[in-house]
C-alpha distance (Angstrom), angle and dihedral (degrees) to the residues before:
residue distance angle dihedral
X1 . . .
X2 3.78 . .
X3 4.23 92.6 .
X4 4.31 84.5 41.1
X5 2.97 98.8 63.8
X6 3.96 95.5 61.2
X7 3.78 83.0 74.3
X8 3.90 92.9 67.3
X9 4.01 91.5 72.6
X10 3.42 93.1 82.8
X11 3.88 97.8 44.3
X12 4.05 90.6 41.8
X13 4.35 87.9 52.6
X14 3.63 94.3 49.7
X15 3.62 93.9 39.3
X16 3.89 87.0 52.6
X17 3.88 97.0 50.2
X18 3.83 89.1 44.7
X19 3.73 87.2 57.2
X20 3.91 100.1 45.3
X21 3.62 96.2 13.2
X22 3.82 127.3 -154.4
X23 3.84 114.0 -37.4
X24 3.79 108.5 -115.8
X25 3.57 94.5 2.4
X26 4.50 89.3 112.1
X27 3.01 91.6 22.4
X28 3.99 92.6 102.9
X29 3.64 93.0 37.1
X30 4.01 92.5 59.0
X31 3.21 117.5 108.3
X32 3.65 141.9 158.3
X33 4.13 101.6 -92.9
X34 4.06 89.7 51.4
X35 4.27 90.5 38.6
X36 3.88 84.9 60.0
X37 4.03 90.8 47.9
X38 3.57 100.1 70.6
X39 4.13 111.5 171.1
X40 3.85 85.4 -159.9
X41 3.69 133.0 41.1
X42 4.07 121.9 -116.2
X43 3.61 109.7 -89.2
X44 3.50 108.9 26.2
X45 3.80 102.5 87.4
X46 3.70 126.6 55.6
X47 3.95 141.4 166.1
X48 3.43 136.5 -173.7
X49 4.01 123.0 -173.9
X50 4.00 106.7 -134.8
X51 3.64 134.5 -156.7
X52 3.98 82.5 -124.0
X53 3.83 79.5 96.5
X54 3.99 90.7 -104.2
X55 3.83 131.2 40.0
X56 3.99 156.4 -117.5
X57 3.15 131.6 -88.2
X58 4.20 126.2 177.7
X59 3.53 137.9 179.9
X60 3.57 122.6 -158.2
X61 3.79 125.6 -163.5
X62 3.86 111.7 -108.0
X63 4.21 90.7 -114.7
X64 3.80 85.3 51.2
X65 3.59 100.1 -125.2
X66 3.19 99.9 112.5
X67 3.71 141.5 44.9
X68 3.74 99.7 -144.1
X69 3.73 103.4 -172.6
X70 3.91 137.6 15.4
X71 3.88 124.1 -174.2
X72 3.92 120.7 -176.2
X73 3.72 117.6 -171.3
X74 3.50 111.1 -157.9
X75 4.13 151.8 -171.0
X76 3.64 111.5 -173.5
X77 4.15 128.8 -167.8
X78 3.73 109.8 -129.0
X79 3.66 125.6 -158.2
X80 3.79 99.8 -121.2
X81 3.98 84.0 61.6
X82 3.59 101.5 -94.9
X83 3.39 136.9 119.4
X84 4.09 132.7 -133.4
X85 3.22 133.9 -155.9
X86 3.86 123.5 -167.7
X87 4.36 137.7 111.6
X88 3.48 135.5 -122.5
X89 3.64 131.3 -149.2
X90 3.89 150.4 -152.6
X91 3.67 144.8 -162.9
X92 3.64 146.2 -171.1
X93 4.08 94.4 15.9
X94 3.62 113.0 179.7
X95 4.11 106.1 -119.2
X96 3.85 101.9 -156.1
X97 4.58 119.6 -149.6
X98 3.60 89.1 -89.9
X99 4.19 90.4 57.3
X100 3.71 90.6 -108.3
X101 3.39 129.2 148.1
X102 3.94 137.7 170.5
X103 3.70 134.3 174.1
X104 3.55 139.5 155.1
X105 4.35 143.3 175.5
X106 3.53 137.9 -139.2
X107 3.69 121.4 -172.0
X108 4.23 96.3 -172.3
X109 3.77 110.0 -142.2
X110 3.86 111.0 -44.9
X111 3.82 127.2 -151.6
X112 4.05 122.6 -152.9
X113 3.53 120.3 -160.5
X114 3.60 89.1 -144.0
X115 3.69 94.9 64.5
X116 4.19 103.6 36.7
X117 3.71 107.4 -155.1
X118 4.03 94.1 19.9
X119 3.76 116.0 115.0
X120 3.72 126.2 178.8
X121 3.68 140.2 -162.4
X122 3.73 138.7 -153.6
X123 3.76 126.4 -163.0
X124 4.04 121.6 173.4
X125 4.27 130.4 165.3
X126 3.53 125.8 -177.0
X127 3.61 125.7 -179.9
X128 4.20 136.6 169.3
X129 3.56 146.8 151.0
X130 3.78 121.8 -143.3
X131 3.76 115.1 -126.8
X132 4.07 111.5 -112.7
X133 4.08 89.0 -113.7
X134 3.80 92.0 50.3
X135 4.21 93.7 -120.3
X136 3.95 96.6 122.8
X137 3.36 156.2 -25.8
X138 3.48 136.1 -111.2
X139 3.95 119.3 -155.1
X140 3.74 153.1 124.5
X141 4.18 130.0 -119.5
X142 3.40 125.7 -177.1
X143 4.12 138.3 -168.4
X144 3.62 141.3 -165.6
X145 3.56 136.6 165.7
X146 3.47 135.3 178.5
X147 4.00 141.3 -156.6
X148 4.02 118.7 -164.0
X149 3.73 109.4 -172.4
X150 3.88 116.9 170.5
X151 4.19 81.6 -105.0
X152 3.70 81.9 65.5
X153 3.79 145.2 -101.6
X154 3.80 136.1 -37.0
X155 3.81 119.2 175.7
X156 4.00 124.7 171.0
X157 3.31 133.2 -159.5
X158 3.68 144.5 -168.0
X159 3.93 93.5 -154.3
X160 3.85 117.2 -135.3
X161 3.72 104.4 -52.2
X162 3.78 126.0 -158.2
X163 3.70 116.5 -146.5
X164 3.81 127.8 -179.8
X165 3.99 109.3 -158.4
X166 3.44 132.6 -158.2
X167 3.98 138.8 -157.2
């Protein structure tokens, strides 16, 4: 799973750009008419490039009591000297009257058949608060993940990252 999830890079970057798209790239094509057509309502969508090597994105529902969608694009530093690329996700995250939201995962050591004496680990945290006029949100995710082998133990991590999100 570890060497797997090096593939993801590629699928998290043009995931990413497909979100936020290329800056400058409309920006001559905008004009008034297609301003006015909005697919999406103001403050429901947000992104935030992190120094996680990827980025944020969240969707909020358009009643603002829930945060629909998180995306977390992500390099991590391992401890065997190797580096991981990969994302995690959420859904359905309560967003509480103050525009705060928290939620995190746990996997507990899993086995795989296909690797006897192999267990692995995942650990994520996510937390935010939604500004009062609905422009960004400020927050902090986290991942880990480790892979105990009987050679011995490798475990990445993303370290708590700060990310400040914008509609």
């Amino acid at each position: 799973m570890h060497g797997s999830a090096k593939i993801m890079v590629g699928v998290a970057a043009v995931a990413t750009i497909a979100m936020v798209g290329i800056p400058g790239a409309s920006a001559a094509r905008t004009t008034k008419a297609s301003a006015s057509a909005r697919t999406r309502p103001l403050g429901t969508s947000y992104f935030a490039p992190t120094m996680a090597g990827g980025g944020v994105t969240i969707f909020v529902s358009r009643d603002r009591r829930q945060v629909r969608r998180t995306t977390f694009a992500y390099q991590q530093t391992c401890t065997d000297g190797t580096t991981d690329y990969n994302w995690d996700g959420n859904q359905a995250i309560p967003l509480s009257a103050a525009g705060k939201f928290n939620t995190s995962y746990d996997s507990g050591p899993r086995t795989d058949p296909k690797f006897p004496g192999e267990t692995t680990q995942l650990v994520t945290a996510m937390s935010g608060a939604v500004n009062k006029a609905g422009t960004r949100i400020v927050g902090t995710t986290q991942v880990t993940f480790t892979d105990t082998t009987p050679a011995g133990t490798v475990k990445c991590d993303t370290g708590l990252v700060h990310f400040t999100a914008v509609d």
